[in-house]
N, CA, C, O and CB atoms as a CASP TS submission, in Angstrom:
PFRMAT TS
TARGET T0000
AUTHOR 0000-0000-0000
METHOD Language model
MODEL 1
PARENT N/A
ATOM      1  N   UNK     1     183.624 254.823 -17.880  1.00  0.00           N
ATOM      2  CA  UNK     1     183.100 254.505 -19.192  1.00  0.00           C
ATOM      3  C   UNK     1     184.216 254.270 -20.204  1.00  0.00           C
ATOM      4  O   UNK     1     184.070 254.534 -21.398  1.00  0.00           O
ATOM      5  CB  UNK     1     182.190 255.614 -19.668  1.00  0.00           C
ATOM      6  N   UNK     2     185.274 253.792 -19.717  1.00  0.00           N
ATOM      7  CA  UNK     2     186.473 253.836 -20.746  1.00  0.00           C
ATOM      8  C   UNK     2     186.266 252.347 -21.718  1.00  0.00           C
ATOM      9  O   UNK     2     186.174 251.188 -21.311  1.00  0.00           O
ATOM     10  CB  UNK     2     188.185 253.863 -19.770  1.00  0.00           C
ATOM     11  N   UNK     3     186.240 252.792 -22.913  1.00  0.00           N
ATOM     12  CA  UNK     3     186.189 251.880 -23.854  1.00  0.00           C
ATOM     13  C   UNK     3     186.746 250.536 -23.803  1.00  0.00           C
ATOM     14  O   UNK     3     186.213 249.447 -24.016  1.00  0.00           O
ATOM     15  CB  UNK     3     186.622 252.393 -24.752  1.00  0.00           C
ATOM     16  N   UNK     4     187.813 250.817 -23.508  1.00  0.00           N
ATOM     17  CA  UNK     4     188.714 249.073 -22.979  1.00  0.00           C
ATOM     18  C   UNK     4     188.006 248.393 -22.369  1.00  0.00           C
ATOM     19  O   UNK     4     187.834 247.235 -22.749  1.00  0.00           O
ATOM     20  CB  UNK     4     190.018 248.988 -21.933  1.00  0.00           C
ATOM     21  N   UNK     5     187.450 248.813 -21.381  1.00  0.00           N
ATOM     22  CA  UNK     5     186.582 247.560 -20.429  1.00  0.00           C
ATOM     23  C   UNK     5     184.715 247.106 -21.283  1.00  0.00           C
ATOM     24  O   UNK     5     183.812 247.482 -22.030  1.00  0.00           O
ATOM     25  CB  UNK     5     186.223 248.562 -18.295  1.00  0.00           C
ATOM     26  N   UNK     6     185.300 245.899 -20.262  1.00  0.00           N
ATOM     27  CA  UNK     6     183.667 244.888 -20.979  1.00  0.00           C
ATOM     28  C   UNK     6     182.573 246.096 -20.529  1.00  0.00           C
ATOM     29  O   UNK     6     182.661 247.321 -20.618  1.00  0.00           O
ATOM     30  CB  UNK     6     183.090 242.777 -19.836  1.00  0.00           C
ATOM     31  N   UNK     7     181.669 245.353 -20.088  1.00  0.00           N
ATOM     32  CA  UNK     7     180.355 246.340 -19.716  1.00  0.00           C
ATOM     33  C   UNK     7     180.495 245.525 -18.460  1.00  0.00           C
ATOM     34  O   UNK     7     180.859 244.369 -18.244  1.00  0.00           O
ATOM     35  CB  UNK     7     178.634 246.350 -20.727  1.00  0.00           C
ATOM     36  N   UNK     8     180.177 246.289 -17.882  1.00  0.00           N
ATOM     37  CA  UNK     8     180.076 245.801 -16.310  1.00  0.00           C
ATOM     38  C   UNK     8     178.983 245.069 -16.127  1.00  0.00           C
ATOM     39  O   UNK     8     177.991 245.096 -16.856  1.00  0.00           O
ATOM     40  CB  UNK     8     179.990 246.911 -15.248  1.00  0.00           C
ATOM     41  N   UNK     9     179.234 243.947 -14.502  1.00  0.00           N
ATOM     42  CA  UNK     9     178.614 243.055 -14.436  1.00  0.00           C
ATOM     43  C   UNK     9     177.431 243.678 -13.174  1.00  0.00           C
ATOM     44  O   UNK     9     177.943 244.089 -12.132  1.00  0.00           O
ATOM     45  CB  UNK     9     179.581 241.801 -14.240  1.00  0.00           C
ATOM     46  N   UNK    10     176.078 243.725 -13.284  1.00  0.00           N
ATOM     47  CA  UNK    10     175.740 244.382 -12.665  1.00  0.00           C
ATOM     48  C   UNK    10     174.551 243.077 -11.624  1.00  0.00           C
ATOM     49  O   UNK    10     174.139 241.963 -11.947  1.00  0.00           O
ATOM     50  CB  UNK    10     175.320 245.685 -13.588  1.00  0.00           C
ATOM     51  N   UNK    11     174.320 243.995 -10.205  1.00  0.00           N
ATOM     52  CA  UNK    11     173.376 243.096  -9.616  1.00  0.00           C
ATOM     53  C   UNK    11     171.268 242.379 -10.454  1.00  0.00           C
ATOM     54  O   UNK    11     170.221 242.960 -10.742  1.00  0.00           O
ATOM     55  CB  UNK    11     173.295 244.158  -8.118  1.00  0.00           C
ATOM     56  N   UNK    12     171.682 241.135 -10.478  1.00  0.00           N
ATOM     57  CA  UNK    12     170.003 241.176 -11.366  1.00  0.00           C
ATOM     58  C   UNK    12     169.301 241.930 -10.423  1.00  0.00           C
ATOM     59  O   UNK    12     169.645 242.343  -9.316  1.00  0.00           O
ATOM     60  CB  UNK    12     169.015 239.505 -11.660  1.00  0.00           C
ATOM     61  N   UNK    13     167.893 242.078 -11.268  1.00  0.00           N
ATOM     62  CA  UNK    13     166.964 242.837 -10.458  1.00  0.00           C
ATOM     63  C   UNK    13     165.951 242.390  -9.446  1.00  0.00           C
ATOM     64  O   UNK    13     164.994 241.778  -9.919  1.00  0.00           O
ATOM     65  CB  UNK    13     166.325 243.439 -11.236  1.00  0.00           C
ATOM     66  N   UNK    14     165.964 242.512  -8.572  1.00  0.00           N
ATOM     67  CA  UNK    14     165.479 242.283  -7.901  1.00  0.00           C
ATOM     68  C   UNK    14     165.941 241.376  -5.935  1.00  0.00           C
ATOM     69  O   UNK    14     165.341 241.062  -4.907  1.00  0.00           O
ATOM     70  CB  UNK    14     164.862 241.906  -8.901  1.00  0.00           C
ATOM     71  N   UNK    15     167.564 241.340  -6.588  1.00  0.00           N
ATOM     72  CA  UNK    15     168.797 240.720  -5.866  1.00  0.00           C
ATOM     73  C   UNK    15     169.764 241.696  -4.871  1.00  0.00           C
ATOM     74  O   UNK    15     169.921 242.871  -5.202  1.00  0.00           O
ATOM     75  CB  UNK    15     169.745 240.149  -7.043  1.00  0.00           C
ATOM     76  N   UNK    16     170.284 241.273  -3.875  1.00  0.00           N
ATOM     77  CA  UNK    16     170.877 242.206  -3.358  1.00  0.00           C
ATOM     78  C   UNK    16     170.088 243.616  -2.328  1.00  0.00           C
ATOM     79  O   UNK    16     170.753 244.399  -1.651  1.00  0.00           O
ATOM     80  CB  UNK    16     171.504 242.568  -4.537  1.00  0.00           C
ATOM     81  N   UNK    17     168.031 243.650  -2.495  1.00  0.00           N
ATOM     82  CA  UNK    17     167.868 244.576  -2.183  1.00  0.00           C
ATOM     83  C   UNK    17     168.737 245.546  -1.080  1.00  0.00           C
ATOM     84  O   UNK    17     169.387 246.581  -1.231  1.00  0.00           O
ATOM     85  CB  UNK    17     166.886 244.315  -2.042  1.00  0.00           C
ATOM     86  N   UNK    18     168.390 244.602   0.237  1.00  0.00           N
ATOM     87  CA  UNK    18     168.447 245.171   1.255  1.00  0.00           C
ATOM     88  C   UNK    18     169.956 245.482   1.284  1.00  0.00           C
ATOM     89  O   UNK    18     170.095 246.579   1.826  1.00  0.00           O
ATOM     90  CB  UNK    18     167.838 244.432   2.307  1.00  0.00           C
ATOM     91  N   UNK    19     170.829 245.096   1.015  1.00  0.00           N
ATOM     92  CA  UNK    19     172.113 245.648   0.913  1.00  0.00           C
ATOM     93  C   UNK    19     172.239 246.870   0.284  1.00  0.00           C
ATOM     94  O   UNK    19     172.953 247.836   0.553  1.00  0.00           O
ATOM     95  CB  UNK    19     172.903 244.837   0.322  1.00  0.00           C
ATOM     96  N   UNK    20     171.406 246.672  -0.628  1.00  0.00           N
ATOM     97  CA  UNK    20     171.401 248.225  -2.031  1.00  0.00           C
ATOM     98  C   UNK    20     170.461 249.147  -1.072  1.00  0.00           C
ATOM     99  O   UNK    20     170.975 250.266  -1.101  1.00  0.00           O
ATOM    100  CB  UNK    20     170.286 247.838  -4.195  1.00  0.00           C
ATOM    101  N   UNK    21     169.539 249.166  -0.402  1.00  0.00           N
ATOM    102  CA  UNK    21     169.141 249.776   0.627  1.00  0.00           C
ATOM    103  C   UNK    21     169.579 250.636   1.321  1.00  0.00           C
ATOM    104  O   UNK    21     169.411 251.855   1.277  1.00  0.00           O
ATOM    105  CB  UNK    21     168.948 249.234   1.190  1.00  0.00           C
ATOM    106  N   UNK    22     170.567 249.572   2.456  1.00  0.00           N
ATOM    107  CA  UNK    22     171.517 250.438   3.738  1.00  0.00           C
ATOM    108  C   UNK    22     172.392 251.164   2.668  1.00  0.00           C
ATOM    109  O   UNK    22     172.720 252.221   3.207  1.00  0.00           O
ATOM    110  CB  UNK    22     172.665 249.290   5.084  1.00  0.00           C
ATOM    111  N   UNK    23     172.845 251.121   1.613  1.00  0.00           N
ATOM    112  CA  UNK    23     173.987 251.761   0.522  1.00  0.00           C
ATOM    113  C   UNK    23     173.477 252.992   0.900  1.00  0.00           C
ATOM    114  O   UNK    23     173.988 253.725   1.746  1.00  0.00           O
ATOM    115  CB  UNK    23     173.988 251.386  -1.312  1.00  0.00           C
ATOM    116  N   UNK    24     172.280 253.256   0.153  1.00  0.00           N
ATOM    117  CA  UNK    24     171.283 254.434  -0.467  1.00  0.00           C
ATOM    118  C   UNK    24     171.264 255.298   0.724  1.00  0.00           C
ATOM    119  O   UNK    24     171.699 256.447   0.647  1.00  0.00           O
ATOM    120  CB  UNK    24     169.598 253.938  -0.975  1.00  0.00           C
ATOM    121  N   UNK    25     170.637 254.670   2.168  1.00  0.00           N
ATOM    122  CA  UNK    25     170.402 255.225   3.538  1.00  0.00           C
ATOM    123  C   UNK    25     172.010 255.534   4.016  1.00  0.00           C
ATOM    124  O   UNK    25     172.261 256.609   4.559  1.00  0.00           O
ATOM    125  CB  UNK    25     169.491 254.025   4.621  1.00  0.00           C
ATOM    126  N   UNK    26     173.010 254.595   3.797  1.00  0.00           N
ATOM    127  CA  UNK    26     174.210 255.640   4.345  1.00  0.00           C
ATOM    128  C   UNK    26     174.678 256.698   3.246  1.00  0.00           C
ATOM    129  O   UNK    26     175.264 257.638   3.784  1.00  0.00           O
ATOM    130  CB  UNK    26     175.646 254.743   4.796  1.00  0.00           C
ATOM    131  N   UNK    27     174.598 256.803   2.008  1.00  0.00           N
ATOM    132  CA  UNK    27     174.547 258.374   1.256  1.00  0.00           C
ATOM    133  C   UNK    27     173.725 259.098   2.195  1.00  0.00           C
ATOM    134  O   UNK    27     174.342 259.863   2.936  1.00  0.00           O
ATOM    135  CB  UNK    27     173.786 258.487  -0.411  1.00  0.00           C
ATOM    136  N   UNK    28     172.788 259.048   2.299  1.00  0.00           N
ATOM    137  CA  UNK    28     171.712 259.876   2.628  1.00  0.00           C
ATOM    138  C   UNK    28     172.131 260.554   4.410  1.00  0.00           C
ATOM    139  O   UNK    28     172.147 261.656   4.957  1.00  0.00           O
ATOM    140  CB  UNK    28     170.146 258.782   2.479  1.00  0.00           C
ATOM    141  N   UNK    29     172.311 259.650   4.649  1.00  0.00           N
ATOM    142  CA  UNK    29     172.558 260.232   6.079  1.00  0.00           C
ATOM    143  C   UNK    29     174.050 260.811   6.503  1.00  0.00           C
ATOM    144  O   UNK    29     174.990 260.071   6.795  1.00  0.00           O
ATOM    145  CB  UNK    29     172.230 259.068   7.084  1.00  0.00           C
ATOM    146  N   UNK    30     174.102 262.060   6.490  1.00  0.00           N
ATOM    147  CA  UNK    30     175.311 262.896   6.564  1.00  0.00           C
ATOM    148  C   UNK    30     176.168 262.115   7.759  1.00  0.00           C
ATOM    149  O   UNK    30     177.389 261.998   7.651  1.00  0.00           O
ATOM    150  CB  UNK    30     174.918 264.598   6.927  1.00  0.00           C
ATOM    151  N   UNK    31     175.458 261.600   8.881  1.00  0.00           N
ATOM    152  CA  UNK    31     175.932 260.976  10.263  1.00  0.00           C
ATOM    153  C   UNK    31     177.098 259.617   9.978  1.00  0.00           C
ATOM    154  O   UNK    31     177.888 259.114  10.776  1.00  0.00           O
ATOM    155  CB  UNK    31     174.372 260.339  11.154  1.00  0.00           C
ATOM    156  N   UNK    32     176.837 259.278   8.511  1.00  0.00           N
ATOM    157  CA  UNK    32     177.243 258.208   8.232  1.00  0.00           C
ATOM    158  C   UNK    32     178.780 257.707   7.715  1.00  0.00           C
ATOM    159  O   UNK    32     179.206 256.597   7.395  1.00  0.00           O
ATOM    160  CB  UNK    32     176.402 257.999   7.512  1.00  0.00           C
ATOM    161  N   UNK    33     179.450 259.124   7.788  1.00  0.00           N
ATOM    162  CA  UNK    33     181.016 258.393   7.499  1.00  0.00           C
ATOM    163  C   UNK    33     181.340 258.716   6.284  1.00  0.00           C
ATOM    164  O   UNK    33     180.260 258.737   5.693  1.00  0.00           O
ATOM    165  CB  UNK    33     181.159 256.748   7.557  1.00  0.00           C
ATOM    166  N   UNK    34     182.300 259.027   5.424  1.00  0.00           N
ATOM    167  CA  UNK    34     182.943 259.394   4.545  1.00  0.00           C
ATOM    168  C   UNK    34     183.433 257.743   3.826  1.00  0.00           C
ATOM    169  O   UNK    34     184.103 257.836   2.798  1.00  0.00           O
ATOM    170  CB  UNK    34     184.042 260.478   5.158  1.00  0.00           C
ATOM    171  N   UNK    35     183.174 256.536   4.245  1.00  0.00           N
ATOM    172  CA  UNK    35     183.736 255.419   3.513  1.00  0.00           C
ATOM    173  C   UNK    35     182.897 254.525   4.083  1.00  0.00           C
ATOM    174  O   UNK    35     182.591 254.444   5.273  1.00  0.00           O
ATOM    175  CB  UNK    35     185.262 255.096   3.627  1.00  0.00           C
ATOM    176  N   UNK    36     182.337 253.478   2.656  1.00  0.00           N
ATOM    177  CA  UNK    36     181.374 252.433   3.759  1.00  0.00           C
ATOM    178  C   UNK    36     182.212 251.169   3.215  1.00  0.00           C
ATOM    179  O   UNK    36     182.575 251.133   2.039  1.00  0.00           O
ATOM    180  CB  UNK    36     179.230 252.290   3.460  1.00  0.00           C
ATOM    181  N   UNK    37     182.456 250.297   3.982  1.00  0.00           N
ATOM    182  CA  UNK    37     183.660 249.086   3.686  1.00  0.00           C
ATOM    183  C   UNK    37     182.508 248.071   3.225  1.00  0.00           C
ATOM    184  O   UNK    37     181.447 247.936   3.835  1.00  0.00           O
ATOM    185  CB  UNK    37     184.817 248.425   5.292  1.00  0.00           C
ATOM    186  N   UNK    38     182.886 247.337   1.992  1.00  0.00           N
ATOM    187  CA  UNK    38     182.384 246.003   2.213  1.00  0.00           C
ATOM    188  C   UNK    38     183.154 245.390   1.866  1.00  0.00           C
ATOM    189  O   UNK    38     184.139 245.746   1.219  1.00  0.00           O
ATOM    190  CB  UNK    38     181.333 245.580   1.749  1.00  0.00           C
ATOM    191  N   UNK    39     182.758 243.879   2.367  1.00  0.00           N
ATOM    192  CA  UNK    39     184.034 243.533   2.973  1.00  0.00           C
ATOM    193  C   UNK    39     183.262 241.604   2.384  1.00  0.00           C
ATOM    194  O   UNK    39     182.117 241.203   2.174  1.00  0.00           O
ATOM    195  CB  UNK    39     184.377 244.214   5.226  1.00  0.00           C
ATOM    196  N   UNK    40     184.224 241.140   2.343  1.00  0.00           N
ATOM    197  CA  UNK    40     183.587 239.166   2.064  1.00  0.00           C
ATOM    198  C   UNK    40     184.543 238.030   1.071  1.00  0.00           C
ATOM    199  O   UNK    40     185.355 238.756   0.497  1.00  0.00           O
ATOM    200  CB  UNK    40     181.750 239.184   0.920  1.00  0.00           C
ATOM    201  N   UNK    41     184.682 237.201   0.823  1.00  0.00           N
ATOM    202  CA  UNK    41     184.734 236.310   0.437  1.00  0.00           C
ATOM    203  C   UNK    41     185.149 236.483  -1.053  1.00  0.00           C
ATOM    204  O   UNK    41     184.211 237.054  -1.610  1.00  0.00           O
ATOM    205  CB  UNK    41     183.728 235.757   0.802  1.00  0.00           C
ATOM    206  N   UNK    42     186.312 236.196  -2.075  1.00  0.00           N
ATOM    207  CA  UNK    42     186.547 236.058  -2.747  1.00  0.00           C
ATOM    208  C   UNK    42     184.919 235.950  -4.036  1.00  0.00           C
ATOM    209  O   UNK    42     184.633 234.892  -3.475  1.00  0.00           O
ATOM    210  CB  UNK    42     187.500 235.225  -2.287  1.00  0.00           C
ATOM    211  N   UNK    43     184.330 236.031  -4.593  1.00  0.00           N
ATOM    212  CA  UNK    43     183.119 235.999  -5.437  1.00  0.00           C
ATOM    213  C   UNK    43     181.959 235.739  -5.285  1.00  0.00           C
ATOM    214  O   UNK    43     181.164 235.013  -5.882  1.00  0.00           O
ATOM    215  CB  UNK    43     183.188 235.444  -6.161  1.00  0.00           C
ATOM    216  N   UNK    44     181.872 236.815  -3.871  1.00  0.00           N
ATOM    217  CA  UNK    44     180.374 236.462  -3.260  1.00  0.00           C
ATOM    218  C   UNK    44     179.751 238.241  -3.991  1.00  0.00           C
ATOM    219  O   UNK    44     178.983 238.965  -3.358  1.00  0.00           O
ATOM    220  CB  UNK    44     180.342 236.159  -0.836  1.00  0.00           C
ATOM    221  N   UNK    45     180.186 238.514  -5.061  1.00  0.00           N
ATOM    222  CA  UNK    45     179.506 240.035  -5.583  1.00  0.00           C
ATOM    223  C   UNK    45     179.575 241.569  -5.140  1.00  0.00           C
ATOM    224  O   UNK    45     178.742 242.461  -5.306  1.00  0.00           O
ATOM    225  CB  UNK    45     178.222 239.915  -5.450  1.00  0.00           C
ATOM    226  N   UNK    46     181.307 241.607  -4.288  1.00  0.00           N
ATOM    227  CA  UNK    46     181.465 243.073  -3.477  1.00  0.00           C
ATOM    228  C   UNK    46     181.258 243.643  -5.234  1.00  0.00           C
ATOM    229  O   UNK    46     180.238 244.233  -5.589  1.00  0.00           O
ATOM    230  CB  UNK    46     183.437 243.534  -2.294  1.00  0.00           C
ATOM    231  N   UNK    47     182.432 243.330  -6.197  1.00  0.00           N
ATOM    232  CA  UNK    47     182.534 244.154  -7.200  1.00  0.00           C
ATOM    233  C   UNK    47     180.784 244.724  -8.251  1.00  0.00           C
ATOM    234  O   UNK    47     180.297 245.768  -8.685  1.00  0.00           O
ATOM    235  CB  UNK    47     183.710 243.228  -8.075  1.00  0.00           C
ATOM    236  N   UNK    48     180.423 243.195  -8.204  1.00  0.00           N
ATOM    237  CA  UNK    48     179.227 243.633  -8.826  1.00  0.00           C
ATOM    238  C   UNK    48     178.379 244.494  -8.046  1.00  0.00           C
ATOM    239  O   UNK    48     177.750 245.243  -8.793  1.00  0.00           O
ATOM    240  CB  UNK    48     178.494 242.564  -9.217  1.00  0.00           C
ATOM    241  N   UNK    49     178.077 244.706  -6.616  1.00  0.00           N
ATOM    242  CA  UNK    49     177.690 245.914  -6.230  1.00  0.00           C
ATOM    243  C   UNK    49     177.858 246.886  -6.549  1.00  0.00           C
ATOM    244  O   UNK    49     177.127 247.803  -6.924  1.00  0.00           O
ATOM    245  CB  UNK    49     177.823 246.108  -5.501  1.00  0.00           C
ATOM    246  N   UNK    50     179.261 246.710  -6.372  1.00  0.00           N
ATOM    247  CA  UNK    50     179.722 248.296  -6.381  1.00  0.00           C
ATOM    248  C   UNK    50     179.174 248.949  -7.811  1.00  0.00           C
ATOM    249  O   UNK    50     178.444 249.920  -8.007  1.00  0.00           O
ATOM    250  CB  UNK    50     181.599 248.458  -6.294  1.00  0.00           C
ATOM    251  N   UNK    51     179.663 248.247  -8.509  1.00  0.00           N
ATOM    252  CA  UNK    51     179.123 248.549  -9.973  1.00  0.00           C
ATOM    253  C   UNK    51     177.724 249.143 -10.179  1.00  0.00           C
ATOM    254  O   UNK    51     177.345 250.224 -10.630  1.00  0.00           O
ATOM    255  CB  UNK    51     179.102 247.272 -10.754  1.00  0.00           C
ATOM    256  N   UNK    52     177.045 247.998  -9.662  1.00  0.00           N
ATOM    257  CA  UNK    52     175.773 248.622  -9.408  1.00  0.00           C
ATOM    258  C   UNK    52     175.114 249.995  -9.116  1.00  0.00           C
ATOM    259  O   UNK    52     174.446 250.808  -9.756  1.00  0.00           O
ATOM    260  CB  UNK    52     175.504 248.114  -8.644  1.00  0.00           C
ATOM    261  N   UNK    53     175.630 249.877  -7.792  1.00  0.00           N
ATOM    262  CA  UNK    53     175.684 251.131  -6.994  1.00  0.00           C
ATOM    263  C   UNK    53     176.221 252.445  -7.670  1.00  0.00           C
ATOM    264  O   UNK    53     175.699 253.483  -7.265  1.00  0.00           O
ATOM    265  CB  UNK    53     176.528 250.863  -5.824  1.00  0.00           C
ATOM    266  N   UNK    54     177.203 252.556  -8.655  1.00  0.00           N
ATOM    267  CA  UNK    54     177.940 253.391  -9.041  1.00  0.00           C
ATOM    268  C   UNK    54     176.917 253.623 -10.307  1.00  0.00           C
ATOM    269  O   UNK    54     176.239 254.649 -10.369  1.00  0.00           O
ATOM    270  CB  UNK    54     179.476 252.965  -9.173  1.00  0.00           C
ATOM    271  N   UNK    55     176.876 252.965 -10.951  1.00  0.00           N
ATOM    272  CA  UNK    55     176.025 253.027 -11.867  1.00  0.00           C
ATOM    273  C   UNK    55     174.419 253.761 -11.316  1.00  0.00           C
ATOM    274  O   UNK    55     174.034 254.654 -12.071  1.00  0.00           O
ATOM    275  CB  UNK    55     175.998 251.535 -12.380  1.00  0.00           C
ATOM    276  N   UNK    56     173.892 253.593 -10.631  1.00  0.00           N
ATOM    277  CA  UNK    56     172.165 254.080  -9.769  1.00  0.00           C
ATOM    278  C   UNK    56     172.850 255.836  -9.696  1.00  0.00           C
ATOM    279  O   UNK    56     172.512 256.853 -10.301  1.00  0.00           O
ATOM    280  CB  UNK    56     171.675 252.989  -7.359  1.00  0.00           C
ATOM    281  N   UNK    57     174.006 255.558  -8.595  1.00  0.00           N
ATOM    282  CA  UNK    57     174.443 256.564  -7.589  1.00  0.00           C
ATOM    283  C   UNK    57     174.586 257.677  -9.478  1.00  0.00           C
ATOM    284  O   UNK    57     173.763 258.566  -9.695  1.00  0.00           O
ATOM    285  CB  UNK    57     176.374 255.969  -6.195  1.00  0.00           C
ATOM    286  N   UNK    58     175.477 257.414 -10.309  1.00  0.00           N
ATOM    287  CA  UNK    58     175.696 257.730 -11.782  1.00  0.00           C
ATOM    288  C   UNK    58     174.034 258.733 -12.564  1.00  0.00           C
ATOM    289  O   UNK    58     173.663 259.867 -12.866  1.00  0.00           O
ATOM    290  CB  UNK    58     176.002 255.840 -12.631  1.00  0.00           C
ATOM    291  N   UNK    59     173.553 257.263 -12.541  1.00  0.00           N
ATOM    292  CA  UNK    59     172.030 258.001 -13.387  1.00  0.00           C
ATOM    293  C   UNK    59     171.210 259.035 -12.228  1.00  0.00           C
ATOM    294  O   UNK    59     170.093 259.462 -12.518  1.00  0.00           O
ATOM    295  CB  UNK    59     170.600 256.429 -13.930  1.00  0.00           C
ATOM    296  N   UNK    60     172.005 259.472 -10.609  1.00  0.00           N
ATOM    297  CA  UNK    60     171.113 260.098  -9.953  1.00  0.00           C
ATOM    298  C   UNK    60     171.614 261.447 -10.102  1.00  0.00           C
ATOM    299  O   UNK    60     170.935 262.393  -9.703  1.00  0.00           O
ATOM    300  CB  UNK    60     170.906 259.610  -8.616  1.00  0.00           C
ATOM    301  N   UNK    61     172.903 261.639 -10.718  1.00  0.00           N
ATOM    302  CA  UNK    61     173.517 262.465 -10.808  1.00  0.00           C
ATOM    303  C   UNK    61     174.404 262.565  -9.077  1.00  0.00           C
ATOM    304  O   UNK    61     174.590 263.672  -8.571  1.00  0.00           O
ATOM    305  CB  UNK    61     172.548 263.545 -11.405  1.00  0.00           C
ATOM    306  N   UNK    62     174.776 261.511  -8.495  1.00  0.00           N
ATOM    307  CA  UNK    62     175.390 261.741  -7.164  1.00  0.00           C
ATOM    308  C   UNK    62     177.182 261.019  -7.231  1.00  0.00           C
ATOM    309  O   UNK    62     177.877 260.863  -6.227  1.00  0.00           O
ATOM    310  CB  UNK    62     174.220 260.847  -5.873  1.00  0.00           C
ATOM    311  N   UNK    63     177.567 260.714  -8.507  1.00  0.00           N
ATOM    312  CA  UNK    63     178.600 259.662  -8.462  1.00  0.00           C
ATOM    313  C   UNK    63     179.612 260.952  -8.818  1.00  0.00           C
ATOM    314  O   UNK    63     179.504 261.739  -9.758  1.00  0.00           O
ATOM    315  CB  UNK    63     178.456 258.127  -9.642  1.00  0.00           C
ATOM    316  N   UNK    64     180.645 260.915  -7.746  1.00  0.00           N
ATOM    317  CA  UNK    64     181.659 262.510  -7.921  1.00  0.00           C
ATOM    318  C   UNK    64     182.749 260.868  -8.776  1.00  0.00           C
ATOM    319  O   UNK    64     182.647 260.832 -10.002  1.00  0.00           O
ATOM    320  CB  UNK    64     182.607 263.911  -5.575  1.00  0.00           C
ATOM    321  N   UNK    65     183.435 259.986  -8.282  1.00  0.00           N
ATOM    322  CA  UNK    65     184.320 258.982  -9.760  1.00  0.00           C
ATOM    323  C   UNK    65     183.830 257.702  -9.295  1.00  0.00           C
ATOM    324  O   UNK    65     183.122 257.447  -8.320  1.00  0.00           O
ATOM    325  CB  UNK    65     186.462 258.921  -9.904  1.00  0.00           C
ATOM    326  N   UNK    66     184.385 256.873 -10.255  1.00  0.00           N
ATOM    327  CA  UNK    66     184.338 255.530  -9.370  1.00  0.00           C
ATOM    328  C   UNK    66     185.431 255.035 -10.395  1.00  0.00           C
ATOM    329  O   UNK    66     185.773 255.610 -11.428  1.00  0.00           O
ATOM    330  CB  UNK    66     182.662 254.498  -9.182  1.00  0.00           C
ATOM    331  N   UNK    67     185.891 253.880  -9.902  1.00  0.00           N
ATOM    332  CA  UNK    67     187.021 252.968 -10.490  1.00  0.00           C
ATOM    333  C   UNK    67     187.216 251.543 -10.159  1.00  0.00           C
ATOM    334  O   UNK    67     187.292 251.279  -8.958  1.00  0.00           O
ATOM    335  CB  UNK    67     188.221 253.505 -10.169  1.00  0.00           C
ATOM    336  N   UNK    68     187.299 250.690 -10.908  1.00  0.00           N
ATOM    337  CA  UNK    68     187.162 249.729 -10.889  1.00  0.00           C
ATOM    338  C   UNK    68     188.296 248.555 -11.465  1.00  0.00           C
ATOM    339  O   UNK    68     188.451 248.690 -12.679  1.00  0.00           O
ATOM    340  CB  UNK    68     186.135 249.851 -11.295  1.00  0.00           C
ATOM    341  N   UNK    69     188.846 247.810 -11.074  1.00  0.00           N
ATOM    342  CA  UNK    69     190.107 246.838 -11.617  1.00  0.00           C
ATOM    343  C   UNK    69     189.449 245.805 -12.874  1.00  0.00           C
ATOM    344  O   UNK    69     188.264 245.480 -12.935  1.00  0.00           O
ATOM    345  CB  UNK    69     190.795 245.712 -10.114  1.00  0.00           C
ATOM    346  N   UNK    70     190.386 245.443 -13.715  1.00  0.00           N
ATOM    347  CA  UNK    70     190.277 244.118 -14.576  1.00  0.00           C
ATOM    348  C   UNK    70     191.402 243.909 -14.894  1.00  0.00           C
ATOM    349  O   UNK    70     192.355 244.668 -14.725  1.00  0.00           O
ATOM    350  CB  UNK    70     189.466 244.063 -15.774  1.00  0.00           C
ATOM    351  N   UNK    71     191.405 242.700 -15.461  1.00  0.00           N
ATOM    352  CA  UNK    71     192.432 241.834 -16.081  1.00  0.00           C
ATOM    353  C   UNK    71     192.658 242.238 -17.579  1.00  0.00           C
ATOM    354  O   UNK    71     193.479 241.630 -18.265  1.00  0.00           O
ATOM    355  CB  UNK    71     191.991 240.308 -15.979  1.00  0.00           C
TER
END
């Protein structure tokens, strides 16, 4: 939430479900690994996920930091 940065760019609604999905189901499942990679293409939306995600994971009370790069 540091003042310097814009407001983050977040997924519209209704976009991205099923990705935001498996996210939610690998928190949930202890079996699932300590790091989930995503991985793609120069501005196909890893960052705006994440954002996303951090932000949900945030209002659930489950987000221990998150961090994020800009220019």
């Amino acid at each position: 939430d540091a003042i310097q940065r814009n407001r983050p760019v977040l997924c519209d609604p209704g976009t991205h479900l099923r990705l935001r999905e498996d996210l939610v189901t690998w928190l949930n499942n202890r079996k699932g690994g300590p790091v989930r990679w995503i991985s793609g293409w120069a501005g196909t939306g890893k960052t705006t996920i994440a954002q996303t995600m951090a932000k949900y994971w945030g209002e659930q009370g489950r987000l221990a930091a998150s961090f994020f790069f800009s220019r």
